[in-house]
PAMARSE-197289 format. One record per residue (C-alpha): residue in one letter; x, y, z. Coordinates in Angstrom, 3 decimals, decimal comma, padded with zeros to 6 digits. Example, Ala and Ser with C-alpha at 12.3 -4.5 7.8 and 13.67 -1.06 7.14 Angstrom:
! PAMARSE-197289
PT  rest         u         v         w
PT     A   012,300  -004,500   007,800
PT     S   013,670  -001,060   007,140
This chain:
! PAMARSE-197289
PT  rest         u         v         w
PT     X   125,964   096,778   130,119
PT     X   123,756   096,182   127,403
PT     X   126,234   094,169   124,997
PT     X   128,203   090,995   126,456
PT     X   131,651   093,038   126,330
PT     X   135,130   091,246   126,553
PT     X   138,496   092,271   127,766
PT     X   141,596   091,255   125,927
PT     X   144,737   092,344   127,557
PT     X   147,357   092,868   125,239
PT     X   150,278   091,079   125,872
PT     X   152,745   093,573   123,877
PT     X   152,745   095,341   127,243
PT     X   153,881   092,097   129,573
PT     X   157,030   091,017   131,028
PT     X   158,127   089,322   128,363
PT     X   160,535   087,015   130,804
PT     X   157,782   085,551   132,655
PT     X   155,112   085,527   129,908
PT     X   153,579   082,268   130,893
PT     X   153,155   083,646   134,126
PT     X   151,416   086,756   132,685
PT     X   148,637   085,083   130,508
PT     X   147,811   083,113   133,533
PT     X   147,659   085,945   135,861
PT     X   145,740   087,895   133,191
PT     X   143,239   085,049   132,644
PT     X   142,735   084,894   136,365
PT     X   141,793   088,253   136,563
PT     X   139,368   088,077   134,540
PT     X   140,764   088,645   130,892
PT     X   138,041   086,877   128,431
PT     X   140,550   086,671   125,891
PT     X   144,364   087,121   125,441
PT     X   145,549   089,737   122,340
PT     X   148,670   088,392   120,712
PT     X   150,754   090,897   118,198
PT     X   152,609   089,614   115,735
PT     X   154,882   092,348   114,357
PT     X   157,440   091,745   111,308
PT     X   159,602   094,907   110,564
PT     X   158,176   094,861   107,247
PT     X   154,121   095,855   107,454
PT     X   155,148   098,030   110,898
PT     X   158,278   099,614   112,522
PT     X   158,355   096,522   115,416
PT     X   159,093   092,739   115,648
PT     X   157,272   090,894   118,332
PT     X   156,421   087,301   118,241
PT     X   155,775   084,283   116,269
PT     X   154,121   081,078   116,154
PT     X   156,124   079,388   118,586
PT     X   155,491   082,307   121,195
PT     X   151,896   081,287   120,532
PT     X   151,552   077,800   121,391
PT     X   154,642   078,673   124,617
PT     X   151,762   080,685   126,093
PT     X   149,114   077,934   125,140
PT     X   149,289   075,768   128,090
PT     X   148,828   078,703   130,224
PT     X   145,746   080,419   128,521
PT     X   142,038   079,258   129,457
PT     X   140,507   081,827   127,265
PT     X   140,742   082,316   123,333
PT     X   143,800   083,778   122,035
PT     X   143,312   086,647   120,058
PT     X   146,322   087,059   116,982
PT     X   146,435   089,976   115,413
PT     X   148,582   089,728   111,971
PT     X   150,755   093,170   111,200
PT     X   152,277   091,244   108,959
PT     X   152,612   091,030   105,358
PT     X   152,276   088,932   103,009
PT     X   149,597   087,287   105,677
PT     X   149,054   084,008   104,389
PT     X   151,934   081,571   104,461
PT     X   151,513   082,635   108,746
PT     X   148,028   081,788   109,094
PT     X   147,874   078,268   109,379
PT     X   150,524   078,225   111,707
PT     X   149,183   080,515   114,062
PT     X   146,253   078,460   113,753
PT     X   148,083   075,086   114,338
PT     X   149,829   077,250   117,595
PT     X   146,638   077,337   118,947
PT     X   144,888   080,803   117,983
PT     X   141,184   081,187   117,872
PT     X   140,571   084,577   116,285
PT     X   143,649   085,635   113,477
PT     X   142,891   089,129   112,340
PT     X   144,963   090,757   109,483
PT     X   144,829   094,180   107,471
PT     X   143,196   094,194   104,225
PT     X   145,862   096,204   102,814
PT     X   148,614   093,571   103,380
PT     X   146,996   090,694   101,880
PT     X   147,264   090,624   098,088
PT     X   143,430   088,618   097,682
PT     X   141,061   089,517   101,181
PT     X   138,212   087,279   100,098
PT     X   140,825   084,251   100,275
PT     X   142,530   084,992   103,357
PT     X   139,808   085,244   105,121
PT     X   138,241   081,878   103,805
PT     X   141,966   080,569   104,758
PT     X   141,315   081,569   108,619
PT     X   138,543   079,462   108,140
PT     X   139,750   076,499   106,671
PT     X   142,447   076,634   109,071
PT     X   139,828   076,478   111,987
PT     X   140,284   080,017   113,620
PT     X   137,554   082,906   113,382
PT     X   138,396   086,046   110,837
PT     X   138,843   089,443   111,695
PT     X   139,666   092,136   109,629
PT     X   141,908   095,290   110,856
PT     X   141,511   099,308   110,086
PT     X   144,304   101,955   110,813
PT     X   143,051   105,237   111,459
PT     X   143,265   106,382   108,142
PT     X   141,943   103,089   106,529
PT     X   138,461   103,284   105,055
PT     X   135,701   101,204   106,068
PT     X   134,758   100,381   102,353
PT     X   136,330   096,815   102,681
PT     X   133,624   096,011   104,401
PT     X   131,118   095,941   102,148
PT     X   133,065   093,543   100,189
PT     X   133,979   091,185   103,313
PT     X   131,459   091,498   106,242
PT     X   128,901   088,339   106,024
PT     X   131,939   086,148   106,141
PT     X   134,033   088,207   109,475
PT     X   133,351   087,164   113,387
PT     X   135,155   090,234   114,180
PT     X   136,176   094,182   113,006
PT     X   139,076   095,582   114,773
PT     X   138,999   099,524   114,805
PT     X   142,930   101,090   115,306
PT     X   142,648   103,940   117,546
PT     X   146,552   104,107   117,402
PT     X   148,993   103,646   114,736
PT     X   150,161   099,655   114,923
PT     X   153,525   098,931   115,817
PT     X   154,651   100,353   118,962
PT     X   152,448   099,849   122,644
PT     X   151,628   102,862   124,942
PT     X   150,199   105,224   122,110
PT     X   147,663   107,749   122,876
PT     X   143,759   107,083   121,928
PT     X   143,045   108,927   118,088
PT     X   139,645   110,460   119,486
PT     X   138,666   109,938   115,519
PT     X   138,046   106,435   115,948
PT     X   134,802   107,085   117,954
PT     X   133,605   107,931   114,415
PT     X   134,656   105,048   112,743
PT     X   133,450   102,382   115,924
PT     X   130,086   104,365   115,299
PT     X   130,252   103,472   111,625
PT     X   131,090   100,009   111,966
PT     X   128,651   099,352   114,585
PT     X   125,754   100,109   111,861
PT     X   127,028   098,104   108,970
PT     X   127,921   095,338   111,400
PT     X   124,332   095,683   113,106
PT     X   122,797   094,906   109,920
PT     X   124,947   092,056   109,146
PT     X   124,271   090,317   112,113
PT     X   120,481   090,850   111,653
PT     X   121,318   089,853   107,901
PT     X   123,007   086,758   108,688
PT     X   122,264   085,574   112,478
PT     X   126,058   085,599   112,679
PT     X   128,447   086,865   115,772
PT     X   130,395   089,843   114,803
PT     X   132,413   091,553   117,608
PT     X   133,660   095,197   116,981
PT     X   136,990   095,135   118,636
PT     X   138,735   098,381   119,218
PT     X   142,806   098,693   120,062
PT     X   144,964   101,237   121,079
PT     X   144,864   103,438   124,156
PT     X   142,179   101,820   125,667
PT     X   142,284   102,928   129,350
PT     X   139,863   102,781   132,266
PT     X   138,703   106,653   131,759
PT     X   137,759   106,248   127,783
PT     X   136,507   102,189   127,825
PT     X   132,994   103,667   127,958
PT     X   133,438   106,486   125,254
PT     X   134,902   103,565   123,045
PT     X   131,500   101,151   124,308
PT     X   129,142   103,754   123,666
PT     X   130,383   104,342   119,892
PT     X   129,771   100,757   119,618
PT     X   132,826   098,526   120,639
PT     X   131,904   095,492   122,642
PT     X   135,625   094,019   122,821
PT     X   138,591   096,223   123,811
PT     X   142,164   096,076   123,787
PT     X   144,108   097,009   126,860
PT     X   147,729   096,533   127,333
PT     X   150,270   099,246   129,664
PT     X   146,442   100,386   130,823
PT     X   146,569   096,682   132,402
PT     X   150,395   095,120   132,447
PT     X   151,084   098,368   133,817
PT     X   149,489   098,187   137,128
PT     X   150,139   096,178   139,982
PT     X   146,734   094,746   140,327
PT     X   145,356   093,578   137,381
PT     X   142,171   091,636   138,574
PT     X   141,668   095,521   139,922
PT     X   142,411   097,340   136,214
PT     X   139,542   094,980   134,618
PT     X   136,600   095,054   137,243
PT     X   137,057   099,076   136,857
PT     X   136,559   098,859   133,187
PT     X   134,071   096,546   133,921
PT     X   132,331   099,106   136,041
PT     X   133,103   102,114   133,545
PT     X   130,778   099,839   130,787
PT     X   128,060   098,833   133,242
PT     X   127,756   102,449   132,938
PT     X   127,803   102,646   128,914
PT     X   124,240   103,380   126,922
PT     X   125,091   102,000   123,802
């Protein structure tokens, strides 16, 4: 496994009744961090969770919790998310009316920055936005709903990223993960690793087995097997 990759089980795809119970049985099976999506009816079709879901689960979570904003506007959210107890907040570009700020406003508010593509969302913001990120999440689904099918087409764009973010971080010395979300499942984790991901997204491929200390030490296995 040539890059230090990290599992982040979505919990979209938990029992929502015993969700305490499920970030701690997550974390103890290995989860490196826990994906939180924050849906508002507005940006996509779906309403999840809030900041006070957030800083429920807080208590229960070891490892860095992992927000990811489809939500718009972005900004009046982000502190409290932050306050809640996230460490990473991602959002996407095209809900925030001024990028450049709401990044620096992740920042400011103590959390890493991460910026979000759909599948048909270009790259180009990166040029724009890239020294100041810690992470790039890649849609290989269209937000809003759990269980989609992988969009093979993302390979392309993980393979993209991976360059420009390659020669940030020899650029800048900086971390920059390359996260990728949506039908991530034990048979495609290592296509998705060897077009560059090094953080991946699981929810129903995890939350829906019985074992999931099982589910992660087999995608574990499938990218000790990955040549990127």
């Amino acid at each position: 496994m040539p890059r230090n990759c990290r599992i982040a089980p979505s919990l979209l795809s938990a029992d929502f009744a015993r969700l305490g119970e499920e970030v701690r049985d997550v974390v103890a099976a290995g989860a490196d961090f826990v994906h939180l999506d924050v849906m508002d009816n507005h940006y996509v079709p779906n309403l999840t969770v809030g900041p006070l879901v957030c800083a429920a689960i807080r208590p229960y979570a070891t490892v860095p919790i992992d927000v990811h904003l489809m939500v718009k506007p972005v900004d009046r959210l982000v502190p409290e998310f932050a306050n809640a107890g996230a460490s990473l907040i991602s959002f996407h570009p095209e809900a925030s009316e001024h990028v450049d700020r709401t990044i620096d406003l992740i920042h400011d508010s103590g959390c890493k920055a991460g910026l979000v593509f759909n599948p048909a969302t270009p790259l180009d913001w990166l040029m724009h936005t890239l020294d100041k990120l810690d992470l790039v999440l890649v849609m290989s689904v269209n937000p809003g709903f759990g269980g989609q099918s992988f969009i093979a087409h993302a390979l392309q764009k993980l393979e993209s990223a991976r360059k420009l973010i390659d020669s940030a971080i020899e650029r800048t010395g900086r971390e920059i993960l390359l996260e990728v979300d949506g039908g991530i499942k034990v048979d495609n984790i290592r296509s998705a690793a060897d077009a560059g991901a090094d953080t991946f997204v699981a929810g129903s491929a995890i939350f829906g087995k019985p074992d999931y200390a099982a589910t992660i030490a087999a995608m574990r296995a499938a990218l000790a097997e990955s040549q990127a």
